[in-house]
RODREN-344783 format. One record per residue: residue number from 0; residue in three letters; chain; x, y, z of N, C-alpha, C in turn. Coordinates in steps of 0.1 Angstrom, whole numbers, plus 5000, padded with zeros to 4 digits. Each point is the difference from the previous one (the first is absolute). Layout:
N
[NUM ALA A [X Y Z] [X Y Z] [X Y Z]];
...
//
This chain:
319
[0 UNK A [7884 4800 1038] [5011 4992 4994] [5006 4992 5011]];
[1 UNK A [5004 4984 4998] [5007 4994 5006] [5015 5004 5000]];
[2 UNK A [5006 5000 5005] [5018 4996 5001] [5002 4985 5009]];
[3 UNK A [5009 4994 4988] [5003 4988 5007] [5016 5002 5002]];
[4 UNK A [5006 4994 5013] [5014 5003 5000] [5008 4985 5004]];
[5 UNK A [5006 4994 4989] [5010 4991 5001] [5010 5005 5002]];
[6 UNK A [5010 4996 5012] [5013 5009 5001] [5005 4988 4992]];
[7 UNK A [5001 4985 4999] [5007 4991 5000] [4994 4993 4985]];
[8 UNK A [4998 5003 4989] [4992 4994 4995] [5003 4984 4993]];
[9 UNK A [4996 4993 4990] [5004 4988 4994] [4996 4998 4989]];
[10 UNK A [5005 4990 4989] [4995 4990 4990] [5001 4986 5004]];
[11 UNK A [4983 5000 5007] [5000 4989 4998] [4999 4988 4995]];
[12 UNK A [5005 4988 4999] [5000 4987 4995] [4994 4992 5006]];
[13 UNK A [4987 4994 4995] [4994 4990 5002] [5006 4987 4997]];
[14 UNK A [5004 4985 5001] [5000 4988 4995] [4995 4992 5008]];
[15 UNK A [4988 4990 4993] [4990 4993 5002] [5003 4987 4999]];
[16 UNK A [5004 4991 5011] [5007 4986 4997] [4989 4990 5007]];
[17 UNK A [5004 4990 4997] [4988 4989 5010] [5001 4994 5012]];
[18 UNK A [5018 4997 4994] [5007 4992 5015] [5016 5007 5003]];
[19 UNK A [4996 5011 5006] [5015 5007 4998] [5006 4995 5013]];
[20 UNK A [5013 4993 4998] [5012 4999 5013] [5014 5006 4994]];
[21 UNK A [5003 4998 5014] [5010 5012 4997] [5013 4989 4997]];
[22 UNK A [5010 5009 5001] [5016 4992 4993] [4994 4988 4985]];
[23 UNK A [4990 5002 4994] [4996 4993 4987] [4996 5013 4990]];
[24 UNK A [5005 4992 4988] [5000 5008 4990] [4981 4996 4994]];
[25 UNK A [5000 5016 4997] [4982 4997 4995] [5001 5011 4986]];
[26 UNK A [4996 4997 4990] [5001 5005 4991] [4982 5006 4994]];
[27 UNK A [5000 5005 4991] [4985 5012 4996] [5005 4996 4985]];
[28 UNK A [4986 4995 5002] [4999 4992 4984] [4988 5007 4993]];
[29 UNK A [4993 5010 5010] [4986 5006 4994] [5000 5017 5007]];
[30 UNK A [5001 5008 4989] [5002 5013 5004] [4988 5002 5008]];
[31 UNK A [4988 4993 4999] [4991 5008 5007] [5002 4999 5015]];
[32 UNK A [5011 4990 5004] [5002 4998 5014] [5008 5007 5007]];
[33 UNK A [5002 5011 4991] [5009 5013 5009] [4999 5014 4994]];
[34 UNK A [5001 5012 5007] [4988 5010 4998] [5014 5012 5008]];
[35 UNK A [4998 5010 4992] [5011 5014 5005] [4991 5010 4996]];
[36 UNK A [4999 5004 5017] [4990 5018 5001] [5010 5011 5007]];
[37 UNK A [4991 5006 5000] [5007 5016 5010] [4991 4990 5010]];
[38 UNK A [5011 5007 5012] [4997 4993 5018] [5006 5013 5011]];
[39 UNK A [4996 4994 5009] [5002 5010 5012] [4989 5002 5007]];
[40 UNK A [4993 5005 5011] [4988 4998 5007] [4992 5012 4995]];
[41 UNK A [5007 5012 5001] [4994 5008 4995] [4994 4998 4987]];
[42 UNK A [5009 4998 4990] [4998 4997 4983] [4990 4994 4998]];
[43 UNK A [4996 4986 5005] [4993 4991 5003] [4985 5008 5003]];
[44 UNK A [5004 5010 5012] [4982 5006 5002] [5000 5011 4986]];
[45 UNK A [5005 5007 4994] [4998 5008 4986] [4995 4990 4996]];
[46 UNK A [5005 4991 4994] [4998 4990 4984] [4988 4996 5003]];
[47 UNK A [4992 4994 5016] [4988 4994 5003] [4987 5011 5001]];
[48 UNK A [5009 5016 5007] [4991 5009 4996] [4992 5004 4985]];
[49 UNK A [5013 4998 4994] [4994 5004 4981] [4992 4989 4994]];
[50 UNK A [5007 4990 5008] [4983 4992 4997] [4987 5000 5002]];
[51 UNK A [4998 5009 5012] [4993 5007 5007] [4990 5014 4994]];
[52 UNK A [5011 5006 4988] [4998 5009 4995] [5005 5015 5008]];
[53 UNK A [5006 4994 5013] [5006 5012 5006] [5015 5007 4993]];
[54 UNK A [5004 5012 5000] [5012 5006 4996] [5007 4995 5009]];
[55 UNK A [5013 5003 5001] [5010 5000 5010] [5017 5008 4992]];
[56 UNK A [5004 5007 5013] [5016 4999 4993] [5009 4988 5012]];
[57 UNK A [5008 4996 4992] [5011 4989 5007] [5011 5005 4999]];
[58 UNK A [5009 4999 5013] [5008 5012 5004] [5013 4989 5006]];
[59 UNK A [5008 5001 5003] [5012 4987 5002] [5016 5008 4994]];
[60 UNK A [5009 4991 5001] [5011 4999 4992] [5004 4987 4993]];
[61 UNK A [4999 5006 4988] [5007 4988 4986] [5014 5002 4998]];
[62 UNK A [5006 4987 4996] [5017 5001 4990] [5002 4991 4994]];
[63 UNK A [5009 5004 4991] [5006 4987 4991] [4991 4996 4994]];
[64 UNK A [5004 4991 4991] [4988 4987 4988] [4986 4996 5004]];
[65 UNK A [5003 5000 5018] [4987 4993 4998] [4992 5008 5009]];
[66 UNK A [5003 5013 4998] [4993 5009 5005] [4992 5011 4988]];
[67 UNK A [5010 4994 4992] [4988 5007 4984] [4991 4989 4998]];
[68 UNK A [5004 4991 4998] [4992 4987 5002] [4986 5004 5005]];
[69 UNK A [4999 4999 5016] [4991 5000 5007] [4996 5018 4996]];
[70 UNK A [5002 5008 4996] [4990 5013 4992] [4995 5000 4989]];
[71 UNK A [5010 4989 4994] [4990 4998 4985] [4984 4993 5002]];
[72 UNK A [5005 4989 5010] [4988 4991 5002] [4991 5008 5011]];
[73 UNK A [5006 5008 5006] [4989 5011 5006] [4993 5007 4990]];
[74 UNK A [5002 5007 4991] [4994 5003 4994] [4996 4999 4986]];
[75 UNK A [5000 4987 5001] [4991 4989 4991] [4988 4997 5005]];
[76 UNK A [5002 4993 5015] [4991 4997 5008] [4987 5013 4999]];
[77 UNK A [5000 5009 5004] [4987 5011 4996] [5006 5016 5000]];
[78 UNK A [4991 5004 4991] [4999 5013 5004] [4999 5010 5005]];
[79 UNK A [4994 4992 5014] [4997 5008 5010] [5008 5000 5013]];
[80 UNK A [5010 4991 4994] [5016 5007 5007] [5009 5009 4997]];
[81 UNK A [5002 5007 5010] [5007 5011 4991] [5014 4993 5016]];
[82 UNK A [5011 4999 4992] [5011 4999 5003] [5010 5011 5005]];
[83 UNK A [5006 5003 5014] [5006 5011 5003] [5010 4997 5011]];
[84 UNK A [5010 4989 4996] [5010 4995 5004] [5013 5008 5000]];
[85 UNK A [5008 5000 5011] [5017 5004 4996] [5008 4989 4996]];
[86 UNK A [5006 5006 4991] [5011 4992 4994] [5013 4997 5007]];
[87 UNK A [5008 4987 5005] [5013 5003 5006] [5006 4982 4995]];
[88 UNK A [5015 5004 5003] [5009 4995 4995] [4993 4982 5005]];
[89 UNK A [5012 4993 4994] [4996 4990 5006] [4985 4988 4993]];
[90 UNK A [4996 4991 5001] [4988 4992 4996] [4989 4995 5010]];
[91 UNK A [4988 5001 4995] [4987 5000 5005] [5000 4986 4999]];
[92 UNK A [4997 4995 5015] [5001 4986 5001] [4987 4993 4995]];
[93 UNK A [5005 4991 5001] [4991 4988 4994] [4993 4986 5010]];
[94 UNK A [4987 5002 5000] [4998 4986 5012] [4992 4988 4988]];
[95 UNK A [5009 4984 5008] [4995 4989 4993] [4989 4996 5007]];
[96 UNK A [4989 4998 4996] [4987 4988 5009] [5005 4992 4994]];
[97 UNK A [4999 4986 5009] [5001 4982 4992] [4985 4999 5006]];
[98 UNK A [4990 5000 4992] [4987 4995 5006] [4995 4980 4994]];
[99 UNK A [5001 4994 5010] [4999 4989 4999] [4986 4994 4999]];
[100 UNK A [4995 4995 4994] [4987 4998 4996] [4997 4986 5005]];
[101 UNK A [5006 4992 5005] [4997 4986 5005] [5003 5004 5015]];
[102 UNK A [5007 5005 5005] [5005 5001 5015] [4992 5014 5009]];
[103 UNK A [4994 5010 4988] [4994 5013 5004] [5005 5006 5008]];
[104 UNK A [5011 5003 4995] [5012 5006 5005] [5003 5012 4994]];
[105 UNK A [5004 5010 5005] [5010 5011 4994] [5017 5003 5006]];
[106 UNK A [5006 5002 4990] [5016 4998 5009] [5002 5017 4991]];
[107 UNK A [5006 5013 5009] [5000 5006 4996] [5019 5004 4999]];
[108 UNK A [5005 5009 4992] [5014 5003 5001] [5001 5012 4999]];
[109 UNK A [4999 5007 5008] [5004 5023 4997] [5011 4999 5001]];
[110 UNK A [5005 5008 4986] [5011 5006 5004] [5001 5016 5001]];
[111 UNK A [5015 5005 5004] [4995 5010 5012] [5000 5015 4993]];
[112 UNK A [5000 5000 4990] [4998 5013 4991] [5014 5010 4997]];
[113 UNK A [5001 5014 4996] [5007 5002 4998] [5001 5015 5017]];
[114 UNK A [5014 4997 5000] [5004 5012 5013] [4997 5014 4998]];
[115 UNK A [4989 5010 5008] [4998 5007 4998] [5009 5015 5002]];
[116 UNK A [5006 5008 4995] [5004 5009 5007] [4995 5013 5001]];
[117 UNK A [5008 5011 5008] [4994 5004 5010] [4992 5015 4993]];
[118 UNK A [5007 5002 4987] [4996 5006 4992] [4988 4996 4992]];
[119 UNK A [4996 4985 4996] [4990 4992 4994] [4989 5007 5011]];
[120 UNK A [5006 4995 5010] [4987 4999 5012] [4990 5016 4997]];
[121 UNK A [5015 5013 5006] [4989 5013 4998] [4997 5004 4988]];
[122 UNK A [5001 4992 4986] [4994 5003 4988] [4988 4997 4999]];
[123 UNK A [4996 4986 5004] [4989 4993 5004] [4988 5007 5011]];
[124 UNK A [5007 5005 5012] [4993 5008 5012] [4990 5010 4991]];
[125 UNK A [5010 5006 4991] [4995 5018 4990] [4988 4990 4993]];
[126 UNK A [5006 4994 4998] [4986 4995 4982] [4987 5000 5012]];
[127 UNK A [5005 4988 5011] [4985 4996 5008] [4993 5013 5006]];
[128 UNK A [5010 5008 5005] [4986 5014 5005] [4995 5006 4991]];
[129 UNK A [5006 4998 4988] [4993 5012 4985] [4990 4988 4993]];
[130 UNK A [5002 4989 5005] [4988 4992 4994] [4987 5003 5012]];
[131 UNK A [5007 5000 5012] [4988 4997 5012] [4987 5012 4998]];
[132 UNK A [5011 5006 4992] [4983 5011 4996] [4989 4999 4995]];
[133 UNK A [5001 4987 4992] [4990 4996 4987] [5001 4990 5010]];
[134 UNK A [5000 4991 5011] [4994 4991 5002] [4992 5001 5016]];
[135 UNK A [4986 4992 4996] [4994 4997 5014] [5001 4988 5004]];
[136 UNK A [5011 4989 4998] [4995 4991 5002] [5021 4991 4999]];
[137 UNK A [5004 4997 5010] [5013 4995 5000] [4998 4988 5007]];
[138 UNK A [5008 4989 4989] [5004 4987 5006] [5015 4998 4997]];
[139 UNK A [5004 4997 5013] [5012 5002 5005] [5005 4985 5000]];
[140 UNK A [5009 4987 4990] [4999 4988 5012] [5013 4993 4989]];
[141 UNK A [5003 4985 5006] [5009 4992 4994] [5015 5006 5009]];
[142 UNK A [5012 4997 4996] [5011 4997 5009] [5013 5013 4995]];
[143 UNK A [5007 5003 5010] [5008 5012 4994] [5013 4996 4991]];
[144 UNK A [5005 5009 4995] [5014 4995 4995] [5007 5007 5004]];
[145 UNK A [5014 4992 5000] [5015 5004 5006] [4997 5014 5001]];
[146 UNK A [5005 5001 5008] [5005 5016 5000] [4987 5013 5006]];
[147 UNK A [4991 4995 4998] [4988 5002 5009] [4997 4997 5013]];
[148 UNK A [4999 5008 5013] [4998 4998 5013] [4984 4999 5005]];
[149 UNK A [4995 4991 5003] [4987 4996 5008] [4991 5014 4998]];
[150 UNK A [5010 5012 5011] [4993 5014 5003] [4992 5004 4987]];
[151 UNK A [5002 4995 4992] [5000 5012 4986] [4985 4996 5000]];
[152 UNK A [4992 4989 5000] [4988 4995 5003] [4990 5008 5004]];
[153 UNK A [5008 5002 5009] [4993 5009 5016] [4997 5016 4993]];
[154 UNK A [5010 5006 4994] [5001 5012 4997] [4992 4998 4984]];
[155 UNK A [4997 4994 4994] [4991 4995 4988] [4985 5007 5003]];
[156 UNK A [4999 4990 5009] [4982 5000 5010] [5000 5013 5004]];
[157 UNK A [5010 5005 5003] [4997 5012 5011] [4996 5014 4989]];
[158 UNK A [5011 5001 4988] [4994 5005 4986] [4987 5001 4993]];
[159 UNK A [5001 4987 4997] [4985 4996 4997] [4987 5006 5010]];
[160 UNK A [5002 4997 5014] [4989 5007 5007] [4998 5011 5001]];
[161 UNK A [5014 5011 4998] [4998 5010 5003] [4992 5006 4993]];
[162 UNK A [5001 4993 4986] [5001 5003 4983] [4977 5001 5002]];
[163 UNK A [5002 4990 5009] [4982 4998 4999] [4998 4990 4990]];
[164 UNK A [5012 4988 4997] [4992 4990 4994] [5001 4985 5011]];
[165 UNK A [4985 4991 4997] [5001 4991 5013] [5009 4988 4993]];
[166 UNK A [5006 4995 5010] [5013 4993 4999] [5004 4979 5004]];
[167 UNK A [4999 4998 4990] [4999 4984 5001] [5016 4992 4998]];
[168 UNK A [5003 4995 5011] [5012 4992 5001] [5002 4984 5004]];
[169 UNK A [5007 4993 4989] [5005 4984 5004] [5013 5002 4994]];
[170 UNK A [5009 4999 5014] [5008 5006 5002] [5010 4987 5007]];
[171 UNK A [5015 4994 4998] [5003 4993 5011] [4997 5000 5010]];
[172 UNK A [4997 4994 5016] [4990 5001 5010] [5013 5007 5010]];
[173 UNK A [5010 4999 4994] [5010 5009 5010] [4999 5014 4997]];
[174 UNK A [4998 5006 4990] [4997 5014 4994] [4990 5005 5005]];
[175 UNK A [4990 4989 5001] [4984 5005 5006] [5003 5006 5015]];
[176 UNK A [5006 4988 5004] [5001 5005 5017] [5006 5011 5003]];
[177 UNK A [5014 5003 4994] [5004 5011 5002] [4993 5019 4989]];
[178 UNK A [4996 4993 4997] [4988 5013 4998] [4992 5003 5007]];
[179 UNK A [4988 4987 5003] [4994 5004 5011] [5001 5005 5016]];
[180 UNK A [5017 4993 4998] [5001 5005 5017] [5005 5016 5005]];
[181 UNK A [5007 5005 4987] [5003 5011 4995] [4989 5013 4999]];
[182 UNK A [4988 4991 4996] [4990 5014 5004] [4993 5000 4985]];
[183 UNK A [5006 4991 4987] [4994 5002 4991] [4994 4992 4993]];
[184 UNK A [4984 5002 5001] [4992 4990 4992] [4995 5000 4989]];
[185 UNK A [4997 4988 4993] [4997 5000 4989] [4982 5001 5004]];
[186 UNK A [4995 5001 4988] [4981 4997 5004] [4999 4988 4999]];
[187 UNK A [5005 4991 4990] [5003 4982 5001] [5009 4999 5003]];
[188 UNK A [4998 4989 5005] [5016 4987 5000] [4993 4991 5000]];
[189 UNK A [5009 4993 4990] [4995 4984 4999] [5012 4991 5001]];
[190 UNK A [5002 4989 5009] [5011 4996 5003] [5001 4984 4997]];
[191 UNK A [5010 4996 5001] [4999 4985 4998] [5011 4996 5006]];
[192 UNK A [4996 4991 5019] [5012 4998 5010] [4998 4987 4999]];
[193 UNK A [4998 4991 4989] [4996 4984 5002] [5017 4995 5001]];
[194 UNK A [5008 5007 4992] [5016 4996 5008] [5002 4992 5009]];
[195 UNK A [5006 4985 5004] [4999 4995 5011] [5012 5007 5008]];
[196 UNK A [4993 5007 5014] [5008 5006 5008] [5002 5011 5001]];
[197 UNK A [4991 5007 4991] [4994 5017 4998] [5002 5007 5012]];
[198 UNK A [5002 5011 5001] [4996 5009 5013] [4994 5012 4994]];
[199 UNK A [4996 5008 5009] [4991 5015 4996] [4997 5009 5020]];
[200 UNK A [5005 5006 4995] [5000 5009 5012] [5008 4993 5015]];
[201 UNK A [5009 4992 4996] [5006 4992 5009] [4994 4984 5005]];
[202 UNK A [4985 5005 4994] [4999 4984 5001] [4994 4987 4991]];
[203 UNK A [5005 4990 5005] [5001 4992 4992] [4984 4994 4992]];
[204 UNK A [5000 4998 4990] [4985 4994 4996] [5001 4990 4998]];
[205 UNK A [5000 4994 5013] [4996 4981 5003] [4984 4995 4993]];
[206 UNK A [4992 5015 5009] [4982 4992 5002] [4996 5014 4987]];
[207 UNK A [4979 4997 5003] [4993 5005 4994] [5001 5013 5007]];
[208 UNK A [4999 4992 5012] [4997 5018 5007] [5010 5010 5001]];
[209 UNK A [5014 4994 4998] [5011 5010 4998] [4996 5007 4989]];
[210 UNK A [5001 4997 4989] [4995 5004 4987] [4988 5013 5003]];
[211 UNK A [4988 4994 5006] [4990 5010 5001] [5007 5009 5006]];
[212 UNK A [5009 5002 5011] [5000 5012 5008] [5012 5008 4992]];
[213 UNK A [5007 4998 4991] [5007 5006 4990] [4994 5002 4991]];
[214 UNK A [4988 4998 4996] [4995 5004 4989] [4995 5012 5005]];
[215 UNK A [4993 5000 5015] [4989 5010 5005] [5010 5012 5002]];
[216 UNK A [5013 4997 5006] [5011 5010 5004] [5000 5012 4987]];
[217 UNK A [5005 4990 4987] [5001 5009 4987] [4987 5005 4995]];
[218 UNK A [4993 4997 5003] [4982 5007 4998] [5000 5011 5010]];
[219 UNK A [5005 5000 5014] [4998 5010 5001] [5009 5013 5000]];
[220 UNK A [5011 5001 4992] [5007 5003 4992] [4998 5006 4987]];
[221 UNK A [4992 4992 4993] [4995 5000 4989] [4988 5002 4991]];
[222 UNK A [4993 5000 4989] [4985 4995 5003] [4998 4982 4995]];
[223 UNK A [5008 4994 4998] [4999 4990 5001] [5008 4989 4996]];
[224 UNK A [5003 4987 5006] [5011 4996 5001] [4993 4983 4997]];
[225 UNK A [5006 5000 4986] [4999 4978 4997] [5015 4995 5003]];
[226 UNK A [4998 4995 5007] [5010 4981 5005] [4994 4989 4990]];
[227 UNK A [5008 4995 4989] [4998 4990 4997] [5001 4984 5013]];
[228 UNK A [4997 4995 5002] [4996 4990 5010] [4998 4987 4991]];
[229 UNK A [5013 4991 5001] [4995 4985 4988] [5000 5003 4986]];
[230 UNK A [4994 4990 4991] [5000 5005 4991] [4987 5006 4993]];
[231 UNK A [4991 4994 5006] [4985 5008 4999] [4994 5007 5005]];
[232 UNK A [5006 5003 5014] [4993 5009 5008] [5010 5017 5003]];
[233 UNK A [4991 5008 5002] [5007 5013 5001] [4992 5006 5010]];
[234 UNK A [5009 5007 5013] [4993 5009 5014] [5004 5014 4993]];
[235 UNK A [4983 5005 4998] [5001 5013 4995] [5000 5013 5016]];
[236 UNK A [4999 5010 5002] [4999 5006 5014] [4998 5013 4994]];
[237 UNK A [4989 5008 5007] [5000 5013 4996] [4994 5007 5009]];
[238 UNK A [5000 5013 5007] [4994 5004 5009] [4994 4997 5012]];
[239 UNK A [5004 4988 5008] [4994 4995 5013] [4991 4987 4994]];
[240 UNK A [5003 4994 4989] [4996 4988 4995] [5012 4984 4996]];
[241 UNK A [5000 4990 5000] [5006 4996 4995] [4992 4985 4993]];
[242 UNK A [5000 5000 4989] [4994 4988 4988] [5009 4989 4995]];
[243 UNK A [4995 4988 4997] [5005 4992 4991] [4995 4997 4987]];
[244 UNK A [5007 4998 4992] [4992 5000 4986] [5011 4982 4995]];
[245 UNK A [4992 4994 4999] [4998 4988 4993] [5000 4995 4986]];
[246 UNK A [5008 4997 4989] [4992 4992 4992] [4994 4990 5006]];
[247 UNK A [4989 4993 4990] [4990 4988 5000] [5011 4989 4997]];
[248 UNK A [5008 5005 4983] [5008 4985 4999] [5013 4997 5002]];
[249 UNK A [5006 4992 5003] [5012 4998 5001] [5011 5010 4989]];
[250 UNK A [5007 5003 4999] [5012 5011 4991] [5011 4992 4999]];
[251 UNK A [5001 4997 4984] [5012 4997 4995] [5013 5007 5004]];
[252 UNK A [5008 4994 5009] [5011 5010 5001] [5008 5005 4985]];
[253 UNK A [5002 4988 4993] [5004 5003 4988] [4998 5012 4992]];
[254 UNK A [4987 5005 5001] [4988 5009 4999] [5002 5014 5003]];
[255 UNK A [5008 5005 5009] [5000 5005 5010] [5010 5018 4993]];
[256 UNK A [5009 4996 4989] [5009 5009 4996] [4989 5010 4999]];
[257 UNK A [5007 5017 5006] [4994 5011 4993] [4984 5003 5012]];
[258 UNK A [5000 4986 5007] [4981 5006 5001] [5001 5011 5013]];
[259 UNK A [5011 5004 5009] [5002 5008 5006] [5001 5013 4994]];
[260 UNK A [5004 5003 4989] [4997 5008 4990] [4992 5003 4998]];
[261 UNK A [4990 4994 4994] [4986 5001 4997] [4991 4999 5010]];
[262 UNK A [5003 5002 5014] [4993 5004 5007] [5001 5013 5005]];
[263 UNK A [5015 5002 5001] [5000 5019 5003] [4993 5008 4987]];
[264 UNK A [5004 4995 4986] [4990 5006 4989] [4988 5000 5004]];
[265 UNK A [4991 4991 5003] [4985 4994 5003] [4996 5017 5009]];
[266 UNK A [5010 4997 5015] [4996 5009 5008] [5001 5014 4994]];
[267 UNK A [5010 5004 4988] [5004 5012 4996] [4987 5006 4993]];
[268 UNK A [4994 4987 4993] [4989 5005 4993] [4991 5003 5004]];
[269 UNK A [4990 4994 5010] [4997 5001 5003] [4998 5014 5009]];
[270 UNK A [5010 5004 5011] [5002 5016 5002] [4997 5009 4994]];
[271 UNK A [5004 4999 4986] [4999 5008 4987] [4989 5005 4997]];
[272 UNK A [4988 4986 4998] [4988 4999 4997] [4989 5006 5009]];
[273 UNK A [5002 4995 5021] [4992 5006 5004] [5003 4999 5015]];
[274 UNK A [5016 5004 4999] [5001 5007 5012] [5010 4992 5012]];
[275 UNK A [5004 5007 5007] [5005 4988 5015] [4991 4996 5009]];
[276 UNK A [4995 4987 4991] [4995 4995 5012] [5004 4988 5002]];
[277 UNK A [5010 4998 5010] [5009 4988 5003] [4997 4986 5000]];
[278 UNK A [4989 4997 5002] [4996 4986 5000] [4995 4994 4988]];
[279 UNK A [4996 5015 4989] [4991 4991 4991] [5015 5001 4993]];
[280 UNK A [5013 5008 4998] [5007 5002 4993] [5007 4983 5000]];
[281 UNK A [5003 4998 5015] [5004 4981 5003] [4998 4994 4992]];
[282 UNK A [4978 4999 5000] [5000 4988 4995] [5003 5002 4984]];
[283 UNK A [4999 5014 4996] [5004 5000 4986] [5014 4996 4992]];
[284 UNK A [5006 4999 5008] [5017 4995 5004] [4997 4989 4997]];
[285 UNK A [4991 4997 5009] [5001 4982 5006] [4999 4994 4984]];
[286 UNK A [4988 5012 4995] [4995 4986 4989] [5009 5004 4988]];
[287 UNK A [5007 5009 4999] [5007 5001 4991] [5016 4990 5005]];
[288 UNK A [4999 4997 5006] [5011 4995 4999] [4996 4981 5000]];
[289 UNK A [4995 4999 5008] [4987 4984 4995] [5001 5002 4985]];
[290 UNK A [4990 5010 4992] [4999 4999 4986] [5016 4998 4992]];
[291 UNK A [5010 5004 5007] [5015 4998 4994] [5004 4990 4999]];
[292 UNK A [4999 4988 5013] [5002 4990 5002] [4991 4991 4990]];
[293 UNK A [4991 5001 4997] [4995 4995 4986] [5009 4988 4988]];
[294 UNK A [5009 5012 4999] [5010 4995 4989] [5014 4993 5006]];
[295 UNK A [5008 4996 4993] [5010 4996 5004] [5010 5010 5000]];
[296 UNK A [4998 5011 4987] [5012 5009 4999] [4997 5012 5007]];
[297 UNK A [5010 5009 5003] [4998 5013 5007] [4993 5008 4988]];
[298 UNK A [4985 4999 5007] [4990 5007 4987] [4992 5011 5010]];
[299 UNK A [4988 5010 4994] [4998 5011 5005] [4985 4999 4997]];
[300 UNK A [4994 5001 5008] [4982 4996 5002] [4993 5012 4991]];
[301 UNK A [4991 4998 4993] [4993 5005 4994] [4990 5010 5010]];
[302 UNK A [4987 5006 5000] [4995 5004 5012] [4983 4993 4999]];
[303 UNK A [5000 4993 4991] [4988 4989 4998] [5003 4989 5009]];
[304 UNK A [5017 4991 4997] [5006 4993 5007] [5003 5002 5019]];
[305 UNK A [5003 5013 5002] [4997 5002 5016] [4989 5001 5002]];
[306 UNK A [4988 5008 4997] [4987 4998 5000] [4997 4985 5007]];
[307 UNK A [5002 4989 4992] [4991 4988 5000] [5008 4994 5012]];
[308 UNK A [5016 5002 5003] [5004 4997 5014] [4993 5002 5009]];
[309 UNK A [4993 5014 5001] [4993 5007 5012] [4995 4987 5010]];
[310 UNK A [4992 4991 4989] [4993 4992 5011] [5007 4985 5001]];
[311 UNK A [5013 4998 4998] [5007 4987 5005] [5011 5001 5013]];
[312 UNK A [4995 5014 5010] [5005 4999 5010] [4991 5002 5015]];
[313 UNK A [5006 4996 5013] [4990 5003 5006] [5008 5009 5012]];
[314 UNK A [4992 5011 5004] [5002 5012 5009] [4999 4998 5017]];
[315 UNK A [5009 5001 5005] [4992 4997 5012] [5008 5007 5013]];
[316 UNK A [4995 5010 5006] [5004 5005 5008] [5005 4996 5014]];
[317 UNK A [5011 4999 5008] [5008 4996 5010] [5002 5007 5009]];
[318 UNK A [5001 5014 5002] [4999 5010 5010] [4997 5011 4995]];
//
């Protein structure tokens, strides 16, 4: 069984304009140009898993309106979520996309959810170790809410491992670091420091080769560690290796909602099906999240659809 864990979850809001500026009024004259799902990073890999045909439970804190909201449409979405959220005061936030379709643009808006407290927190702790029994397989990822401290991260992973299930995290890159420096790894991380002005273990990621030697650092840490790199390219690292994987064609940024999603699912499933082995799990990432980019909306790859990705990237080893 998977467990997926959104601490921070959302409803998100798609709207699809052509020429969006800002301080101008733009009005939606065609429903099909705006779109409300269950969101959050974790949530995101469940809903792509069951497309998949994999189970999962999704585990987080909901409140308020639009926290029934986003459960109804959880489980609408499939039945092979099983939902096991704590309830607490307050409203489950909501994030806008403005995805621009002439400019291929995404302008995103989070807002910051509801405050957790401290009683929420160890209600939530109890459910996750009485779930971690039934699961071999934990993805940990997306942003914390109020009232949540970084550590809790750290002590998540360290549960999970003890528990014997292998453990996958995309995680803010400040949560990563302080986990890893702490002693506690995840078996993935997949990170994304394209941020202008990023840092990761104190240093700064100017070049390629910075990148590589932080990807190799969390590899050996880990069993294996993807750096998104650009918008097409990703430095995968695993055991005394470090790769680039390439698409062939240029990537709509427009395109782009969700497909980090659909690449930790990709890699999830793969695990599932036949095993850790880090490099083929990448490129199954890779093409699962290529195959997401496909569409314009934050959609969830078929496994015919990542299949036929396999061969529109190219592999190529660097150290």
């Amino acid at each position: 069984m998977v467990l997926t864990v959104t601490m921070n979850p959302a409803v998100d809001r798609e709207i699809y304009l052509e020429d969006f500026q800002v301080n101008k009024l733009h009005r939606i004259r065609d429903y099909t140009k705006t779109r409300m799902s269950p969101g959050g990073k974790g949530i995101n890999v469940s809903i792509a898993l069951s497309r998949l045909g994999i189970p999962s439970i999704a585990m987080g804190f909901v409140g308020g309106h639009m926290g029934r909201i986003l459960l109804e449409e959880l489980r609408r979405t499939s039945h092979l979520i099983t939902t096991n959220f704590v309830h607490v005061d307050g409203e489950t936030r909501e994030n806008i996309e403005i995805i621009d379709e002439k400019r291929h643009t995404i302008t995103e808006i989070n807002f910051p959810g509801p405050e957790i407290k401290k009683s929420d927190l160890e209600a939530f702790l109890r459910r996750y170790r009485t779930v971690l029994a039934r699961a071999n397989c934990v993805v940990i990822s997306g942003s914390l809410p109020l009232g949540v401290n970084e550590e809790v991260c750290a002590e998540l992973v360290r549960m999970a491992k003890e528990s014997g299930a292998t453990v996958f995290v995309e995680l803010v890159p400040s949560i990563v670091e302080k986990m890893l420096l702490a002693g506690y790894a995840p078996d993935v991380v997949k990170l994304d420091l394209r941020e202008s002005g990023q840092t990761f273990f104190s240093r700064k990621l100017e070049t390629f080769e910075v990148h590589v030697e932080i990807a190799e650092e969390i590899a050996s840490k880990s069993k294996l560690a993807i750096l998104s790199y650009e918008v097409k390219n990703d430095i995968v690292a695993l055991d005394g290796e470090v790769w680039m994987i390439t698409a062939r064609e240029e990537i709509d940024l427009s395109h782009t909602l969700g497909a980090g999603d659909a690449y930790v699912a990709g890699m999830v499933y793969y695990f599932l099906k036949h095993g850790l082995k880090p490099l083929e799990m990448a490129k199954y990432g890779f093409a699962a999240a290529l195959a997401s980019t496909r569409m314009k909306e934050k959609t969830w790859p078929t496994l015919e659809e990542i299949e036929r990705e396999l061969s529109f990237f190219d592999l190529e080893r660097v150290k």
